[in-house]
Structure formats: C-alpha cells, structure tokens
C-alpha positions in Angstrom: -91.7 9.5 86.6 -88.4 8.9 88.9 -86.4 12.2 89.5 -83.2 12.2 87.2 -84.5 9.9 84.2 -84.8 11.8 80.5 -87.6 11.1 79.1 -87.1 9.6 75.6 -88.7 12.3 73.2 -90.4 11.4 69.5 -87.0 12.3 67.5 -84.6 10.8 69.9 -84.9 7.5 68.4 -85.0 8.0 64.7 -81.6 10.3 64.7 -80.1 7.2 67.0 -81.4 4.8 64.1 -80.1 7.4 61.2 -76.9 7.2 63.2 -76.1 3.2 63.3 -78.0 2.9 59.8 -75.1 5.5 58.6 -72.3 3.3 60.7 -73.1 0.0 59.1 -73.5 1.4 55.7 -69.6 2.9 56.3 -68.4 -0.9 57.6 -70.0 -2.6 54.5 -68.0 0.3 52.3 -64.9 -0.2 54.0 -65.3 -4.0 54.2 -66.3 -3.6 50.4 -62.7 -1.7 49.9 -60.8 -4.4 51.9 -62.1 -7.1 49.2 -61.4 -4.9 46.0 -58.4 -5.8 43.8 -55.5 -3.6 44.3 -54.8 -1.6 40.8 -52.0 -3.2 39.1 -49.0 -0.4 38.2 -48.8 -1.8 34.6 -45.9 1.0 34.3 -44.0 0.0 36.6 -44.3 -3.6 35.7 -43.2 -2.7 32.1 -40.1 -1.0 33.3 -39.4 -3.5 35.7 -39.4 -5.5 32.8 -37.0 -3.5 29.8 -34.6 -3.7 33.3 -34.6 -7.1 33.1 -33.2 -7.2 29.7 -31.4 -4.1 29.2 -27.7 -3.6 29.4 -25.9 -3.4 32.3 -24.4 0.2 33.3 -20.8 0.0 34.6 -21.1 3.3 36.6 -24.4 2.4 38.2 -26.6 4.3 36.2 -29.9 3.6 35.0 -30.2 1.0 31.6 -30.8 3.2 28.5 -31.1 0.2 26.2 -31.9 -3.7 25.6 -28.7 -4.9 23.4 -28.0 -7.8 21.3 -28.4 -10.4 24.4 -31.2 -8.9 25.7 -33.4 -9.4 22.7 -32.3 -12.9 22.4 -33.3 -13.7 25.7 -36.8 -11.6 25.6 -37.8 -13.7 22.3 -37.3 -17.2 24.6 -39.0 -16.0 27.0 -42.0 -15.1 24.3 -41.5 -18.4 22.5 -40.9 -16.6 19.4 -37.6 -17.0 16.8 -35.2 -14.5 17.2 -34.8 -14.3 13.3 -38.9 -14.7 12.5 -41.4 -12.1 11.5 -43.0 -11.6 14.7 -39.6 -10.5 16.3 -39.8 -7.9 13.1 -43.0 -6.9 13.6 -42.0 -6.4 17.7 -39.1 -4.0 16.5 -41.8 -2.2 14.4 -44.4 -1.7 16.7 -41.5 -0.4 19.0 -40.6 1.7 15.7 -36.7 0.4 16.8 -34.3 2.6 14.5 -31.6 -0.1 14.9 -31.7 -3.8 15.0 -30.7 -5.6 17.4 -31.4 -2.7 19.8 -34.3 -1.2 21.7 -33.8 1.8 23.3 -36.3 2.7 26.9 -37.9 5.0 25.1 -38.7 2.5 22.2 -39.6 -0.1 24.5 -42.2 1.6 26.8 -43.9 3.7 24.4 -44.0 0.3 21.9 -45.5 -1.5 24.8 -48.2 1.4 25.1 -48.7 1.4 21.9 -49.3 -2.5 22.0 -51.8 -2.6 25.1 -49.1 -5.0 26.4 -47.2 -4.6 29.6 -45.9 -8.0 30.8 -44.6 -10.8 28.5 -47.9 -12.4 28.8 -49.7 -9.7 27.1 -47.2 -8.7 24.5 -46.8 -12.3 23.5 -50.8 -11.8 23.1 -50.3 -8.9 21.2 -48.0 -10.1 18.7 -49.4 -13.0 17.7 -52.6 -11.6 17.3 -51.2 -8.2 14.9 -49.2 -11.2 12.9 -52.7 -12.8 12.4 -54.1 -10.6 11.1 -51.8 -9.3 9.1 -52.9 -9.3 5.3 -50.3 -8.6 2.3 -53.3 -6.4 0.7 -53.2 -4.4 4.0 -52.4 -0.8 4.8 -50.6 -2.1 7.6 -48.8 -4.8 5.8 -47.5 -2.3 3.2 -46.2 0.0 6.8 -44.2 -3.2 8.2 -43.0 -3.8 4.5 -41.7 -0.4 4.4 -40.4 -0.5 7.9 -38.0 -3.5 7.2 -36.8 -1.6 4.4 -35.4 1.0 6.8 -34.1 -1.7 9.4 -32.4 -3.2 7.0 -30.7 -0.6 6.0 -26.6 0.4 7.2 -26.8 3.3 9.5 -24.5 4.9 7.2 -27.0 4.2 4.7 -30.6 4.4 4.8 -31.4 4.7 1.0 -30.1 1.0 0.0 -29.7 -2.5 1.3 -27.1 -4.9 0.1 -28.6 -8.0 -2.4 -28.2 -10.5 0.3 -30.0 -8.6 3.1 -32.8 -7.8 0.3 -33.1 -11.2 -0.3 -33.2 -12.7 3.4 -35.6 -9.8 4.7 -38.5 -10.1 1.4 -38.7 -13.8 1.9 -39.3 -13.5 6.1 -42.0 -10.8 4.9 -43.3 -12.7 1.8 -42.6 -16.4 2.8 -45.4 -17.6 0.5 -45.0 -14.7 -2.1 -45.8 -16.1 -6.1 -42.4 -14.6 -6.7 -40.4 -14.4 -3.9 -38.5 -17.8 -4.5 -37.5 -16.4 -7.7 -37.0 -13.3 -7.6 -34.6 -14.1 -4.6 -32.4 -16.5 -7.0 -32.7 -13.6 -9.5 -31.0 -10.9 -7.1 -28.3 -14.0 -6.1 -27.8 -14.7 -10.0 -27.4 -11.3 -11.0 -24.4 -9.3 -11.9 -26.1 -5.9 -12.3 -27.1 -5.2 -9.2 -25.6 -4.3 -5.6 -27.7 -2.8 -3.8 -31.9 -2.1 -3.7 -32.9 1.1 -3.2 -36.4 2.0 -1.7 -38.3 2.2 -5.0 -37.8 -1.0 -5.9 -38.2 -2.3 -3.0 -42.1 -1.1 -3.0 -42.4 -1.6 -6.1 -41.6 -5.7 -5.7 -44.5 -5.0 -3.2 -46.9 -3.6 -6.2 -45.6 -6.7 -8.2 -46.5 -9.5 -5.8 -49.9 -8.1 -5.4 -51.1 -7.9 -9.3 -49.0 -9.7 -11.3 -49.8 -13.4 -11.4 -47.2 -15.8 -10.5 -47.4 -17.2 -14.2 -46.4 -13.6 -15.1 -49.8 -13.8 -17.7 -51.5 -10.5 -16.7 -47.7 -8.7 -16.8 -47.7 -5.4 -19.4 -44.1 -4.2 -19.9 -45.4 -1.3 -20.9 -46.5 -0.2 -17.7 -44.0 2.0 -15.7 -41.9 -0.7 -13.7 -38.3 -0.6 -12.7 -35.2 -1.8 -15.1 -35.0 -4.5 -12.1 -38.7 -6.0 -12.5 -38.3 -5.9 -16.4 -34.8 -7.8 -15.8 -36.5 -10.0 -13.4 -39.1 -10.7 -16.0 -37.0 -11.9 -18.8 -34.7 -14.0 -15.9 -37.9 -16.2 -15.6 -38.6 -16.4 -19.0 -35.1 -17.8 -19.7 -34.7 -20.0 -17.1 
C-alpha cells in the first residue's frame, strides 16, 4: 500500500452513510416546512376587522366601539337586514348591552364565542344558529329573553314601550298563531303602556300551548290580566 493513503476501515463507511442519510432526511423536513401553510392569526384578522367598522377616535386613540354606521355597513357587507332577526341574533351572541352598539370587548369575545373570525365565517355562523333555531328551544327561549333586555330604555330595563313590544315579538315570532293579533291588541288597547318582563315570557308560554283557535285555552290557569284581556279582544272581534 502507497505511503500516505488511509486505509478505509469497516466503520468508516457506515457513519459516512448515517451522516448523508441524516442530511437528506433534514432537507426533505425543511423542504416539507417551506411547503406548509403559514398559520392564519385569526385574532388579528378579527381585530383588524371591528377597526374597520368602529368609530373613529379624534385624539388618535384606539376604537373602543362599532357605532350606529358601523353596524349598518357590517350587515351589507354580511348580506343580512339591518332590522332582521339574524342582525338580533348577532347582537346576542355578542351579548351587546345596547343597540345599535358593539363594544371591542363584545365584538371579539362574540366572535370567539361564534367560531367566526372574518365576515365569511360569521356570515356562516349566523345563518346556520338562525337555522336552527326552534321556538320550542332552550335557546330560542335565551334570544327571546335577550330582546326583551335590548329593547329596553337604558333608563329602564324592567319595561318596553307597546310599540317597541309589538315590532320586536313579530321579528322573533313572524309566523307566531298569535302574534298578528296580539300585536293589533297591544296597538288597540288603552290599558296598557308599557310590557314588563313577565308578560313578555309569558306571551312566549302562550304561543307554545295554546292553539291559535284559542280551543285548548283554560282561564283558570294562572295567566296575566294582559293574556286574559287579550283573550276576550279575539273573542269580540
């Protein structure tokens, strides 16, 4: 053997071969990295999104809340009425405490709360909770009870006026057995103001068991004056 050349021993060649075997399983990784989807910051995006709409700060500051205008132009955008039940059921899923208004706070934790984080997906997301939405429901009876509350004055949260009543139960009850009625009732009648929360439930109780014939209603079961009243203004009329 020529003086100056190593001679290539048994495990020379194997650790070489290890070596590369290691090398090319790293470039396939890294190549497999390169090809991978970037995570989408669906946080960001939804923020990026309640700027969009939000109110404009005069001192530069950062938007607290999505006003009037705002909500107007987020329904277009969703395709959805401004004045329809899946803007209410929005503002409840937002649990907004003021209409008309969503506050940051409202808005991301209501988008959270919705899976929804662009205006694709919460336009998704609404339709699909309106869907499925039955009046026999638990959740039903929560958005009933909901527009109760965001219907209310601020300076008032135990009543809402007759005409408010009437607009909000025949958005949540369009096809109600006696929703027509009992709106023209609450226009009609002299006796009454305001509803209070009670009642309003209890109209709720009413539409679910008592046939729009008014055959299965019992008087003597424990309803407000207002249903009674209600009753007989059918009767006469």
């Amino acid at each position: 053997m020529p003086r100056g050349r190593k001679k290539e021993t048994a495990t020379t060649a194997p650790t070489t071969r290890g070596k590369r075997k290691a090398e090319v399983e790293e470039e396939v990784k890294d190549n497999s990295s390169k090809r991978r989807k970037p995570e989408i910051d669906k946080k960001r995006i939804t923020s990026d999104l309640f700027t969009k709409y939000s109110e404009k700060t005069e001192d530069g500051q950062p938007p607290v809340r999505i006003g009037p205008d705002g909500i107007t132009t987020l329904c277009e955008d969703l395709g959805i009425s401004l004045t329809g039940i899946e803007t209410l059921i929005m503002a409840w899923k937002f649990n907004a405490e003021e209409m008309g208004y969503f506050t940051r706070d409202e808005f991301m934790d209501g988008m959270e709360r919705v899976g929804a984080y662009d205006i694709d997906s919460l336009r998704s997301s609404i339709k699909s909770i309106n869907k499925e939405l039955k009046i026999t429901s638990s959740n039903f009876t929560d958005l009933y009870k909901y527009g109760f509350g965001f219907s209310c004055d601020k300076s008032n949260k135990k009543s809402i006026d007759i005409e408010t009543a009437s607009a909000m139960l025949e958005l949540l009850l369009p096809n109600g057995p006696h929703t027509k009625k009992f709106s023209q009732f609450l226009k009609a009648t002299t006796s009454y103001k305001v509803i209070n929360k009670d009642q309003w439930m209890c109209f709720l109780e009413f539409t679910r068991n008592v046939k729009g014939d008014l055959s299965n209603y019992n008087d003597n079961e424990a309803w407000p004056l207002l249903i009674d009243e209600f009753v007989e203004f059918v009767n006469e009329n």
